[in-house]
C-alpha positions in Angstrom: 97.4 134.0 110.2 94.4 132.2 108.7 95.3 131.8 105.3 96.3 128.8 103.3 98.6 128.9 100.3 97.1 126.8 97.0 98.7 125.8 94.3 97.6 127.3 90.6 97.0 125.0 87.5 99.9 127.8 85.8 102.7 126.9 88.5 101.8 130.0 90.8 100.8 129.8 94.5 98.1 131.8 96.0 97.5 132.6 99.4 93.9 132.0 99.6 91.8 132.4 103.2 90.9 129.6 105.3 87.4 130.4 105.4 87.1 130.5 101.5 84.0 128.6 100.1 86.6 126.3 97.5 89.0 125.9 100.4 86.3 124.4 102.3 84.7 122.4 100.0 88.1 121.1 98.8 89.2 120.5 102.5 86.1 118.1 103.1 86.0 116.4 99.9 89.6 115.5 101.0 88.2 114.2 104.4 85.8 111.6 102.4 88.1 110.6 100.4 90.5 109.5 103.7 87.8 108.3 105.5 86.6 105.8 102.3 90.1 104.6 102.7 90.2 104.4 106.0 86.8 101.8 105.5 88.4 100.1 102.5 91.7 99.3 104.2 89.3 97.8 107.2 87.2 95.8 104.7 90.6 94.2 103.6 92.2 93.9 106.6 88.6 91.8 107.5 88.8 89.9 104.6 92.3 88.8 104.8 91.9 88.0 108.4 89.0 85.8 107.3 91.1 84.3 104.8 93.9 83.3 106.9 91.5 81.6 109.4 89.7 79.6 106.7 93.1 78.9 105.2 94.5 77.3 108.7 91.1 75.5 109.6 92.0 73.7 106.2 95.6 73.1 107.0 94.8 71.9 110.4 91.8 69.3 109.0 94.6 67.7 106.4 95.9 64.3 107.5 99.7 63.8 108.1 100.0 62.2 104.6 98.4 65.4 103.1 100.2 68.4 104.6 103.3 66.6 103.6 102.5 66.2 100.2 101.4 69.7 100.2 104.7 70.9 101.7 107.3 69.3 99.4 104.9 70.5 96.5 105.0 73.9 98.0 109.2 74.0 98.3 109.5 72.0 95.8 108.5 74.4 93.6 110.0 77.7 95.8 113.1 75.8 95.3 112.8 75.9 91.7 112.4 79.5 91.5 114.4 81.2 94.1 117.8 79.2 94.1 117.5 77.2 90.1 116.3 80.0 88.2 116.8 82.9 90.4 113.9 84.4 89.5 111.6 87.6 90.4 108.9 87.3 92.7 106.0 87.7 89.9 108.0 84.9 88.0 107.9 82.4 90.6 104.2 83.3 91.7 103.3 83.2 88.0 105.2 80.8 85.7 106.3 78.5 88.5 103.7 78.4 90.2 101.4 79.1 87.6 99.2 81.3 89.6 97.5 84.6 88.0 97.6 88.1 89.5 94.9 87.4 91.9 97.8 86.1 94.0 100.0 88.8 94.1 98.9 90.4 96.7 98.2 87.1 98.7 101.8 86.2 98.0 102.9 89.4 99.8 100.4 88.6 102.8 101.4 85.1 103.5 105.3 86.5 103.7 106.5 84.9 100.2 107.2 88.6 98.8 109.5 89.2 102.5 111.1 85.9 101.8 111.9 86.2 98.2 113.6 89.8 99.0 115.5 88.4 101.7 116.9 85.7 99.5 117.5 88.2 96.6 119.2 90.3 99.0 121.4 87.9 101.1 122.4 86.4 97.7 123.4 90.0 96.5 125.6 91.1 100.1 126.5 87.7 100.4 127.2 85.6 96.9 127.8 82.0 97.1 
């Protein structure tokens, strides 16, 4: 059988041949719109690669002094959020840290989004 069924704007199907001209057509503008995604999701995946070797070329060039001062202000403040206030992830990312949106999804790369959850959910099986 070489027929395809579509959906109708009123609810309907029709069974429409898979050689049809708007089959086709819809079929391969489908196919570009996958493979544009395909190439975006490579140009981020690039860029956040790039990112996190830039970001550990600067943590490794910190003296001692430094990357201790840039830990506690780090917890510190994760501290703050997660076990003080109990607060989301955007509200720790944004008021605690006072970051913007432009983090968000650098939050979720670095692992802070996974940590937060697992806190929010070990404190919701397990209460203290």
């Amino acid at each position: 059988m070489n027929n395809h069924i579509k959906h109708r704007p009123d609810g309907d199907f029709e069974v429409v041949p898979l050689n049809d001209p708007g089959f086709i057509q819809s079929q391969e503008e489908r196919e570009k719109a996958l493979d544009e995604l395909i190439k975006i999701s490579q140009e981020y995946d690039n860029t956040r690669i790039e990112y996190e070797r830039k970001n550990d070329e600067w943590w490794n060039n910190l003296s001692y002094e430094e990357r201790c001062d840039a830990f506690y202000a780090v917890m510190k403040r994760f501290s703050h959020g997660e076990l003080e206030k109990k607060g989301s992830y955007r509200y720790i990312l944004y008021d605690v840290f006072g970051f913007g949106p432009d983090m968000y999804v650098s939050g979720m790369d670095c692992g802070f989004m996974a940590l937060h959850n697992a806190i929010v959910n070990d404190n919701n099986d397990n209460p203290i």
